[in-house]
C-alpha positions in Angstrom: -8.8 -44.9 -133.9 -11.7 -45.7 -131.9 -14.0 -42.5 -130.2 -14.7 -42.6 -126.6 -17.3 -39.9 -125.1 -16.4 -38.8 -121.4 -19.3 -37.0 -119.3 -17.4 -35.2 -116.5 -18.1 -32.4 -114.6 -17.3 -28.3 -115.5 -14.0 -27.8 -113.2 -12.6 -30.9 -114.5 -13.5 -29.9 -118.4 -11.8 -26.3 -117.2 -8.8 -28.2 -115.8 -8.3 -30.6 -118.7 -8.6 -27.8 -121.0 -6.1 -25.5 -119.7 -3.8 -28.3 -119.3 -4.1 -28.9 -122.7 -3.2 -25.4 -123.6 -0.4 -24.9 -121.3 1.1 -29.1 -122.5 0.4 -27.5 -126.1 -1.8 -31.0 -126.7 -5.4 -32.5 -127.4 -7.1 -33.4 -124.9 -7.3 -36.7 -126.2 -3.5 -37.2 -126.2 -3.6 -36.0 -122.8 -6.2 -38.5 -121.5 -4.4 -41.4 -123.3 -0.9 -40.2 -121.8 -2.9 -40.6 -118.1 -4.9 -43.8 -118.6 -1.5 -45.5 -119.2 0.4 -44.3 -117.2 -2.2 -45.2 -114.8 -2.0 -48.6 -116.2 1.3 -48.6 -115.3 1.1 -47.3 -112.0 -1.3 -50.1 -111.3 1.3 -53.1 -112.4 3.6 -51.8 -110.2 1.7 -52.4 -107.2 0.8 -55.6 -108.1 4.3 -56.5 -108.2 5.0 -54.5 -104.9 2.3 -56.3 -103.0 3.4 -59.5 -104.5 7.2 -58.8 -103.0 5.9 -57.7 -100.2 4.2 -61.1 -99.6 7.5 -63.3 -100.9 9.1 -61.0 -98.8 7.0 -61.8 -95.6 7.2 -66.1 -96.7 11.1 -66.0 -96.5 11.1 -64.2 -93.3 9.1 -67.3 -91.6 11.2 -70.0 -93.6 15.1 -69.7 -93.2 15.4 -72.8 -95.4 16.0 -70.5 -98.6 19.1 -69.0 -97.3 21.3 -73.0 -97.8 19.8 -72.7 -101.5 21.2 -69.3 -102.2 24.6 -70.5 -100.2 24.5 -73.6 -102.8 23.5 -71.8 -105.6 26.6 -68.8 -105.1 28.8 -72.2 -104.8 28.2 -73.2 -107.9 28.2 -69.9 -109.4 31.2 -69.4 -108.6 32.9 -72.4 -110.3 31.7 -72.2 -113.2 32.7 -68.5 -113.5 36.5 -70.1 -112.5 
């Protein structure tokens, strides 16, 4: 593993701290945890935002809804 040093301020040392007694983990495991779940949290909006757009494309074009129409057609017989 790799060693990362973190300057922060007292209250947030305090806070990680007790966290860390109360979780019953290092600090370090507790940092990690965060950092990807914030990772996480990040792709998520990205992929929101990006729906969001699609989302706001199909509203002005209407065109999509005869490809979908076609496309449950011929879903449908090949599940027959």
């Amino acid at each position: 593993m790799k060693t990362i040093t973190l300057k922060t301020e007292e209250e947030f040392f305090e806070y990680l701290n007790n966290l860390s007694k109360s979780l019953g983990k290092p600090k370090s495991q507790i940092i990690r945890e965060a950092v990807i779940e914030y990772g996480e949290k990040i792709k998520r909006e990205k992929i929101h935002q990006k729906m969001e757009k699609l989302a706001k494309q199909l509203r002005k074009d209407k065109s999509y809804l005869k490809e979908i129409k076609e496309f449950e057609m011929l879903s449908e017989d090949t599940i027959e």
